[in-house]
SELO-87414 format. One record per residue (C-alpha): y, x, z; residue number from 0. Coordinates in steps of 0.02 Angstrom, whole numbers, plus 50000, padded with zeros to 5 digits. Example, Ala and Ser with C-alpha at 12.3 -4.5 7.8 and 13.67 -1.06 7.14 Angstrom:
<recs>
py,px,pz,k
49775,50615,50390,0
49947,50684,50357,1
</recs>
This chain:
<recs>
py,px,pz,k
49560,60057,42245,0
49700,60112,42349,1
49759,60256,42249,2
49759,60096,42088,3
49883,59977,42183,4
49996,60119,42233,5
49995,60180,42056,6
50014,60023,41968,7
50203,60003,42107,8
50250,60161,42042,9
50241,60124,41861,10
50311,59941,41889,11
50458,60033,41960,12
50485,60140,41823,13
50492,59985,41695,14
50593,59900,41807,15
50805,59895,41723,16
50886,60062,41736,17
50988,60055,41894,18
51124,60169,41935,19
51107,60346,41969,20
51142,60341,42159,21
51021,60191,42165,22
50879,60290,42091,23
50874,60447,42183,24
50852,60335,42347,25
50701,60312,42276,26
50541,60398,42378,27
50384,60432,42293,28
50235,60456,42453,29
50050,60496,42411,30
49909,60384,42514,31
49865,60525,42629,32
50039,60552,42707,33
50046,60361,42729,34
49884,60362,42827,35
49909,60509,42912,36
50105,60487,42976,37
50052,60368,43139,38
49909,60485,43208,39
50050,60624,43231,40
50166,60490,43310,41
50033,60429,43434,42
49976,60629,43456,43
50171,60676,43503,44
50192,60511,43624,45
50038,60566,43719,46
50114,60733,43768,47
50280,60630,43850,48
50301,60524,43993,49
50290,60312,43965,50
50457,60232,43945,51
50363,60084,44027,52
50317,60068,44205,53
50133,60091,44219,54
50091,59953,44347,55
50146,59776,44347,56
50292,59767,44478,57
50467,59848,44527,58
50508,59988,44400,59
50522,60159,44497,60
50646,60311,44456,61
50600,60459,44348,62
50589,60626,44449,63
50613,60789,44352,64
50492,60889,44448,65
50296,60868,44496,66
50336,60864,44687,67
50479,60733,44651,68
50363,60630,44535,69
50224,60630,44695,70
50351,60562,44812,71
50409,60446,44693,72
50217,60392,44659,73
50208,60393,44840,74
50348,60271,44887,75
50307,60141,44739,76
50110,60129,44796,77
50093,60151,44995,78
50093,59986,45079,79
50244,60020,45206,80
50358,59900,45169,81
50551,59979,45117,82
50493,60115,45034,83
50470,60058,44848,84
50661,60026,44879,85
50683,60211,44873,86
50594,60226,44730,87
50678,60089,44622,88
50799,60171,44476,89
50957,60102,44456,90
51006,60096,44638,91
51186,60126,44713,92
51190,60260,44832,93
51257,60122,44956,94
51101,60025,44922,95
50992,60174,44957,96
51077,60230,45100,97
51039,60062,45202,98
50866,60062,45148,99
50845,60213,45220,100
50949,60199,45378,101
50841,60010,45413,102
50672,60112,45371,103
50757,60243,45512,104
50794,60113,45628,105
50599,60017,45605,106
50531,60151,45637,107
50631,60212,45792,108
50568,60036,45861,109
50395,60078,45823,110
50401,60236,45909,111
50490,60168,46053,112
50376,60037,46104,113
50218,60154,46069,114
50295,60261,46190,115
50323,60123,46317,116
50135,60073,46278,117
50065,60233,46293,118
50155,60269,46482,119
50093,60100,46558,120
49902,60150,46467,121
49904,60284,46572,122
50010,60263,46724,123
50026,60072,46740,124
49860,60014,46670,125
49778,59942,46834,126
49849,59818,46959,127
49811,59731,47114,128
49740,59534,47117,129
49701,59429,47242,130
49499,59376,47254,131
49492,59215,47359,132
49296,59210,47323,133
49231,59240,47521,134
49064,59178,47510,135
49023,59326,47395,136
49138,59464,47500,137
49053,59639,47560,138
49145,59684,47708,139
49117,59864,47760,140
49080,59881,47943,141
49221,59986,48036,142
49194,60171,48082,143
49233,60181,48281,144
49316,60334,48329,145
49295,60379,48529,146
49395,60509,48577,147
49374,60543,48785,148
49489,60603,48896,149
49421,60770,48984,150
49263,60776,48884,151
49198,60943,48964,152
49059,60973,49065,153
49121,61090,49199,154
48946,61129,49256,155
48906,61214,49087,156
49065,61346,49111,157
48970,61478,49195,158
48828,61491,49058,159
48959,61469,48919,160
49042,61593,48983,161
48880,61724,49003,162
48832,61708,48825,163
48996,61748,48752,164
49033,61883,48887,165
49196,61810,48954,166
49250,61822,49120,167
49226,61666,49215,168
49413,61632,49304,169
49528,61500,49355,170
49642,61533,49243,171
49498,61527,49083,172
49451,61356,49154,173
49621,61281,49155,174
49669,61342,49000,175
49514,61261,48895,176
49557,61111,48988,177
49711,61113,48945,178
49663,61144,48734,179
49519,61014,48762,180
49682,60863,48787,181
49800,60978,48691,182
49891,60835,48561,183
50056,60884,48474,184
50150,60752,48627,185
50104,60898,48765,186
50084,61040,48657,187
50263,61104,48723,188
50232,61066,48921,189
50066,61082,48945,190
50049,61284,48860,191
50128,61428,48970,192
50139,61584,48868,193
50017,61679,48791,194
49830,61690,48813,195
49753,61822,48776,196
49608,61804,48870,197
49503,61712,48744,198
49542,61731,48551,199
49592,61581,48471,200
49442,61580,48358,201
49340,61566,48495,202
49433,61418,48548,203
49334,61268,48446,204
49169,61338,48466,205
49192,61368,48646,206
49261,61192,48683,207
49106,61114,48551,208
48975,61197,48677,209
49066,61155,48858,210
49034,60946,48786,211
48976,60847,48901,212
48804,60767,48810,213
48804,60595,48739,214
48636,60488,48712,215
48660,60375,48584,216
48537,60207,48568,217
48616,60104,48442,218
48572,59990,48300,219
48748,59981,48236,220
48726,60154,48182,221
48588,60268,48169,222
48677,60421,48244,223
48856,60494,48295,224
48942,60639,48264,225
49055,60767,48354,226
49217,60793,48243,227
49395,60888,48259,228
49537,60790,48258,229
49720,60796,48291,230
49691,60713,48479,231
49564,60830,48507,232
49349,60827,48508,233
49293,60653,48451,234
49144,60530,48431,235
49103,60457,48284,236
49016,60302,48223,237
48957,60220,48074,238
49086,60347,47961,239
49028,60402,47781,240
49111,60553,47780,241
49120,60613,47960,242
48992,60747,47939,243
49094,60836,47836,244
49216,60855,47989,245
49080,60876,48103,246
49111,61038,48222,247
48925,61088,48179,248
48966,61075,47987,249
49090,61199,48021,250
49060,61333,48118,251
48895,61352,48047,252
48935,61278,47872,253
48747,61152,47863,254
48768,60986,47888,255
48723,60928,48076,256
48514,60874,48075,257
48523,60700,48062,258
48625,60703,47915,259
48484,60790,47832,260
48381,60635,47778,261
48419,60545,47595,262
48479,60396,47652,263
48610,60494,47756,264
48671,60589,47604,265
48688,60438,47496,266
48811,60362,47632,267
48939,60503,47581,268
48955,60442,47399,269
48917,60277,47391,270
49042,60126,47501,271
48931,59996,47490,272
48781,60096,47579,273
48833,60065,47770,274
48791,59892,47835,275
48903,59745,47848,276
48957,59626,48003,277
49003,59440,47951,278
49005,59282,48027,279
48916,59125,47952,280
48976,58931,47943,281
48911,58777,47901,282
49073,58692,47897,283
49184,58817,47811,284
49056,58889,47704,285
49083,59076,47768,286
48930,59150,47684,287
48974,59343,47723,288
48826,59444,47608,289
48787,59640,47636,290
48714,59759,47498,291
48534,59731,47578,292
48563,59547,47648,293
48587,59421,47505,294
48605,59233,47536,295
48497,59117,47434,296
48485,58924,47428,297
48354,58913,47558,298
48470,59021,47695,299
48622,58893,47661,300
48515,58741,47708,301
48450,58815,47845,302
48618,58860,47924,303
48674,58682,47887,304
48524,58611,47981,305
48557,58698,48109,306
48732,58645,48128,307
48663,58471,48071,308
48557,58442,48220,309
48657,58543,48355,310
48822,58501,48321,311
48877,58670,48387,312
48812,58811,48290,313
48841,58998,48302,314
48926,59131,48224,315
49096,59077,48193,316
49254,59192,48196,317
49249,59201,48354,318
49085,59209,48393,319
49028,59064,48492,320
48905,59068,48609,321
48725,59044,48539,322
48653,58906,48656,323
48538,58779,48557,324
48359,58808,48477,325
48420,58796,48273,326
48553,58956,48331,327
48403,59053,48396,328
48280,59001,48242,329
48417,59058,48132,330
48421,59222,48243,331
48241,59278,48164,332
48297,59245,48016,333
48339,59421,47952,334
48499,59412,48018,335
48520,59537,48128,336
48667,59642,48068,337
48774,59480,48069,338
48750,59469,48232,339
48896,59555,48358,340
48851,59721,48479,341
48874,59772,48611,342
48931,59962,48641,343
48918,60036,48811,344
48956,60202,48881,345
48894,60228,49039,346
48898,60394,49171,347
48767,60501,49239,348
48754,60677,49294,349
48772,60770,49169,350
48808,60672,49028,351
48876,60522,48938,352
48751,60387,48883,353
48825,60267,48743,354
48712,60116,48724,355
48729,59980,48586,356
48628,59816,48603,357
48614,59657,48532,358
48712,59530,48587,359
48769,59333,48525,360
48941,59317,48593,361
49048,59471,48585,362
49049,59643,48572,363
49061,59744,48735,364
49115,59912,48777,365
49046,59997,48932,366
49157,60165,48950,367
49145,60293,49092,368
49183,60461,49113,369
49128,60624,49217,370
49208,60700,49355,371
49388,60717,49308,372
49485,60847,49395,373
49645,60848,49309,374
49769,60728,49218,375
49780,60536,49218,376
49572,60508,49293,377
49607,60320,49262,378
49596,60354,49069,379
49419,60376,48985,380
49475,60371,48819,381
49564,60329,48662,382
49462,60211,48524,383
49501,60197,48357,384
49437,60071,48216,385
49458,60137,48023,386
49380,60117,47872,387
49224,60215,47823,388
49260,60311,47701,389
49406,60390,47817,390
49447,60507,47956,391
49564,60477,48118,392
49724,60553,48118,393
49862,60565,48247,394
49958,60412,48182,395
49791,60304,48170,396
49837,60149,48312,397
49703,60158,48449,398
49671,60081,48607,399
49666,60170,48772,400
49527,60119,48869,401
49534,60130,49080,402
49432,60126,49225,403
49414,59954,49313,404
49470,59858,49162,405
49427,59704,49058,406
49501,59727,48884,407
49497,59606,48748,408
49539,59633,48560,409
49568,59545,48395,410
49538,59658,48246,411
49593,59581,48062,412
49524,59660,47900,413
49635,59677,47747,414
49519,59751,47623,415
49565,59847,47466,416
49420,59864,47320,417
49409,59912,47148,418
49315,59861,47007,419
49185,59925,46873,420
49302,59949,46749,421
49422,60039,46859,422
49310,60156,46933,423
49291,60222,46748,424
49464,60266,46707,425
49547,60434,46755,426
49641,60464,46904,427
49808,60462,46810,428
49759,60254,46745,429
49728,60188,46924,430
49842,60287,47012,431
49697,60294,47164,432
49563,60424,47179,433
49365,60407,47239,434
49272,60522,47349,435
49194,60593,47182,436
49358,60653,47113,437
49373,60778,47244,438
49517,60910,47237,439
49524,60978,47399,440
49523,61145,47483,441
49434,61105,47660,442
49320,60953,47598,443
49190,60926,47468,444
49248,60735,47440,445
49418,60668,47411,446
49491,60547,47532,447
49673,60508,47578,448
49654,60549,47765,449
49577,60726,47723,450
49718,60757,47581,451
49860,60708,47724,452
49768,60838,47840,453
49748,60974,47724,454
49923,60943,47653,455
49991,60957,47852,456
49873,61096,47899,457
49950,61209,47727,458
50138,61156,47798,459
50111,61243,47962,460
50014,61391,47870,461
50179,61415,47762,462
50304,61379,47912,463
50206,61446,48054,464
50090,61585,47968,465
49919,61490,48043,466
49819,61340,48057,467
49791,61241,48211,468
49622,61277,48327,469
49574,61092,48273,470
49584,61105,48096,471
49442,61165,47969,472
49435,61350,47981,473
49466,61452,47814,474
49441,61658,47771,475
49604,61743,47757,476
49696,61610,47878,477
49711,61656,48062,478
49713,61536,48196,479
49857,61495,48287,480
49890,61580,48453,481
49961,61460,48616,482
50118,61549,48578,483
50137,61500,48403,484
50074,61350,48436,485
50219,61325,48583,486
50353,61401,48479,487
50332,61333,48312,488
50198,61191,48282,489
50289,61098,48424,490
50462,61127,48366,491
50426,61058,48192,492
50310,60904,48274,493
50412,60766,48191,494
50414,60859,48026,495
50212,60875,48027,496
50157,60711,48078,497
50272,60631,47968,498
50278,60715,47802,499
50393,60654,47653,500
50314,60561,47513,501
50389,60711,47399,502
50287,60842,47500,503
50108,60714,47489,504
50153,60698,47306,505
50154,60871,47279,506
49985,60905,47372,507
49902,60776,47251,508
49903,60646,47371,509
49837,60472,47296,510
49782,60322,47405,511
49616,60284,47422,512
49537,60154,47261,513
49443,60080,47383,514
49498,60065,47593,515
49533,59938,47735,516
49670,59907,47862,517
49617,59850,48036,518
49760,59735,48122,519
49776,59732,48292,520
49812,59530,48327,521
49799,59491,48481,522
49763,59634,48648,523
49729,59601,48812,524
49706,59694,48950,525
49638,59650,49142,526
49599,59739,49330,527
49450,59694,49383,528
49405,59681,49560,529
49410,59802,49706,530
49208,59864,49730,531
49180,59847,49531,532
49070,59989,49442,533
49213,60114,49389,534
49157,60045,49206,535
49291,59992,49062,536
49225,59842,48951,537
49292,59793,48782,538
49259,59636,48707,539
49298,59663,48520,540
49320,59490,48415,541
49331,59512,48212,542
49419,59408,48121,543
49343,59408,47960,544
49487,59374,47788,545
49460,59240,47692,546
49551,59328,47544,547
49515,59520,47472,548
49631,59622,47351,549
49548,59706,47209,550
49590,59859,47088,551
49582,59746,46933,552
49616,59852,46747,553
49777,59775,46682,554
49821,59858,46512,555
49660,59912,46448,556
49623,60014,46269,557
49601,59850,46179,558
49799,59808,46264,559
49871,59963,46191,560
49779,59940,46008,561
49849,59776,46010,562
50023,59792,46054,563
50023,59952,45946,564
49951,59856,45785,565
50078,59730,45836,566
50237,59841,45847,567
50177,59920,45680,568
50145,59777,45570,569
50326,59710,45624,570
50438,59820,45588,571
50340,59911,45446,572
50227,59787,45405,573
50090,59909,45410,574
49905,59927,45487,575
49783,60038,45500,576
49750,60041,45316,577
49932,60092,45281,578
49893,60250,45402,579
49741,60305,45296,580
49836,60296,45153,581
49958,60405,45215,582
49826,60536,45256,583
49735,60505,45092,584
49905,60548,44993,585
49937,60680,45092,586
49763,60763,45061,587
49658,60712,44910,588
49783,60635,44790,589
49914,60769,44823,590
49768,60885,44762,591
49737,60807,44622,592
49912,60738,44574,593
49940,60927,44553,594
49793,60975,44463,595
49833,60826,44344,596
50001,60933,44318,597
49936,61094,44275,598
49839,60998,44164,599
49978,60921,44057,600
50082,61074,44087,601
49955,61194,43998,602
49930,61063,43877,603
50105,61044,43816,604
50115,61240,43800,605
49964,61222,43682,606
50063,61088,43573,607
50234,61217,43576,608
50116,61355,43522,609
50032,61251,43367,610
50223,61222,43308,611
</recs>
């Protein structure tokens, strides 16, 4: 039917007027097929070649001469940071895309500066301290009591001392270990005359550790005590956490001392909250001061206010009154006995010293008295020290000194330092503070400030002086220091070693402790008692318990930095985490197929050249 029409135009055209010559051989005669066939090559040939139209609804992009230009170009029209499809855009002055790119520059350099400044206070600035006025619900740890006495030996045990390590039993032997046994880094230049050479200096510990005089401890503020080494010399102490691992028996012999051998004991060294707490109790001021196995209920409340209801004068207040009337004593049996106060005595017998610790409702007393003392200031027993558990004694710890014939009186205030959950599960470098389970140290198995400051001191006289101290932890390869060394060079540099810099701690990897305590001395008194009295020392030791507690509290947590990072990015580039995926996802799959999509068209348009 086709081929009819197109016939019958041809033969109307030839019986149309003759036309002029030039007129008819513009004439075109085309068959049916040709006309059919013409547009399939035109669509086949546009195929092969890039669009003249943009192939997404939007701003037009430039055309890039090579594959790698085209991905970039692809790139900057479809990723979602914002600037970019500015790059992209044809028909741009270079002006134009100059400040496009220098503001995309400059976003970004804000982006990466405030990441930055995220990122350091994530993980140096990410914990702070608050104040937790909550008392009724405060754990206070119950203070470690250091006793160091004055002329602790037993001069009766020098002759069999002296037969089992086969010295020679002289004057001059007996004066000098009494001189080491009160040796502090005050003296250390006066009281040492030359050198000995009659004992070797690491004989010197164990010899002084076995001339003690013996101690009988019957306490129920602590279940045992412990002979340690400290800067003022051979110590006693109480209710301490870590104290074993300074005991003298830990380290000549390197096992723990016996009664440190039970579970319970063990557990004290890693966990704070495992020693028992003292408190006081009121009706009025609701002072409800709870232990980790004492816990307050409803039922203990009213009883302590019906007490003070119907006595008018009841009991345990900060400065623990005087028990006097039947509800105080009710509320006595009431499973309350480690809020009540102790008393500590020391007392003197032949041969040894007896400490004693006993019950007692107003105060706590301290009995002191010492043995024979043949040398130095026989009016002073000994030095006493209050610290926090998880701590050792050093030589600028305040103390007390504690004489004969004396009625002392002191006020102790507790500033307490504790950290939280979360804290205790960041790393060192986020709270800035260390546990006893981060460890790090050379002489001790647990980490605590006190033992860092030592070891830190005992290395600076090992690099200055060549030797540690007879008092510190001994250590293979390190000798210990002779009484001339000790004369000539510890003494010399005593202001340098007791006082280090804050560069030279920082360098030993000295961090405070997350969790400590600070005992202030308020108020100290300090009386003669009367001729004919028992040549006894008693302390009466008030607590005055805080009605406020700091706490490590996390600050800037993960959640902090993902915010302020998702922040910082979606303002100046108006991106999220989405744009970052897309990033990787051009960078990785559809760069690999973006240029196996070229090869494609590339071997295809060779194919069409070749057919030509």
């Amino acid at each position: 039917m086709e081929k009819v029409k197109i016939a019958s135009l041809i033969t109307r055209s030839t019986q149309t007027p003759s036309l002029p010559t030039s007129t008819a051989k513009t004439v075109r005669m085309f068959y049916a097929r040709e006309l059919l066939e013409q547009p399939k090559k035109k669509t086949l040939d546009l195929g092969l070649l890039e669009s003249p139209w943009p192939p997404v609804v939007g701003m037009d992009r430039m055309r890039a001469r090579t594959w790698w230009g085209r991905f970039l170009v692809e790139l900057a029209s479809k990723a979602s940071f914002h600037g970019l499809n500015h790059l992209a855009a044809p028909r741009r002055h270079a002006c134009e895309r100059f400040l496009v790119g220098l503001s995309i520059l400059g976003a970004l350099g804000g982006l990466i500066a405030i990441s930055l400044d995220s990122w350091h206070r994530y993980q140096h600035e990410s914990t702070m301290l608050v104040l937790d006025n909550n008392f009724r619900k405060f754990e206070i740890a119950k203070p470690s009591v250091t006793i160091c006495p004055i002329n602790y030996l037993d001069e009766e045990k020098f002759p069999e001392v002296f037969r089992r390590h086969n010295l020679s039993d002289t004057p001059a032997t007996r004066s000098f270990l009494l001189t080491l046994a009160n040796l502090t880094y005050d003296n250390m230049r006066e009281s040492l005359d030359g050198e000995f050479e009659a004992v070797q200096p690491d004989m010197w510990l164990r010899l002084l550790y076995e001339l003690r005089a013996d101690v009988e401890l019957v306490s129920q503020y602590a279940d045992e005590f412990t002979w340690v080494s400290t800067e003022r010399g051979l110590c006693l102490m109480l209710a301490s956490a870590v104290g074993d691992y300074s005991a003298i028996e830990y380290w000549l012999t390197g096992k723990l001392p016996i009664a440190s051998k039970t579970k319970s004991r063990r557990r004290s060294y890693f966990n704070v909250n495992n020693y028992g707490v003292v408190g006081s109790i009121s009706c009025k001021s609701h002072d409800f001061w709870a232990s980790s196995d004492i816990s307050f209920s409803a039922t203990a409340a009213q009883l302590v206010c019906r007490a003070r209801t119907s006595a008018n004068r009841c009991v345990y207040r900060k400065r623990m009154e005087k028990c006097s009337s039947q509800p105080c004593a009710a509320m006595r049996n009431f499973s309350l006995q480690e809020f009540q106060p102790h008393c500590i005595a020391v007392r003197n017998s032949p041969a040894k010293f007896k400490i004693r610790i006993s019950k007692a409702c107003e105060k706590i007393h301290l009995k002191l008295s010492s043995l024979k003392v043949s040398r130095l200031n026989y009016l002073i027993l000994s030095q006493l020290g209050m610290h926090y558990p998880d701590t050792l004694i050093e030589y600028t710890t305040p103390g007390k000194v504690i004489r004969k014939v004396t009625l002392n009186s002191l006020t102790l205030g507790i500033a307490e330092v504790g950290s939280s959950e979360r804290v205790r599960r960041l790393t060192v470098r986020q709270r800035n503070c260390k546990l006893q389970e981060d460890g790090g140290l050379k002489m001790w198995p647990v980490y605590t400030s006190s033992m860092c400051r030592l070891e830190c001191k005992f290395e600076e006289m090992r690099r200055r002086c060549g030797c540690y101290p007879h008092f510190a932890k001994p250590s293979k390869g390190v000798a210990i220091c002779t009484s001339r060394q000790l004369k000539s060079c510890i003494a010399e540099r005593t202001n340098d070693l007791i006082h280090l810099k804050a560069e030279k701690l920082k360098s030993c990897g000295c961090l405070q402790d997350c969790n400590e305590a600070l005992y202030i001395d308020k108020e100290s008194t300090s009386f003669a008692l009367k001729e004919g009295s028992p040549p006894d020392a008693i302390m009466n030791l008030n607590i005055d318990f805080p009605q406020v507690k700091y706490i490590h509290e996390e600050l800037f947590g993960l959640t902090d930095f993902l915010a302020s990072m998702g922040g910082a990015a979606g303002l100046f580039l108006g991106a999220s985490v989405l744009s970052f995926c897309e990033i990787i996802y051009f960078a990785s799959l559809r760069l690999l197929w973006f240029g196996v999509d070229e090869k494609r068209k590339r071997r295809k348009m060779k194919r069409l050249l070749r057919t030509k």
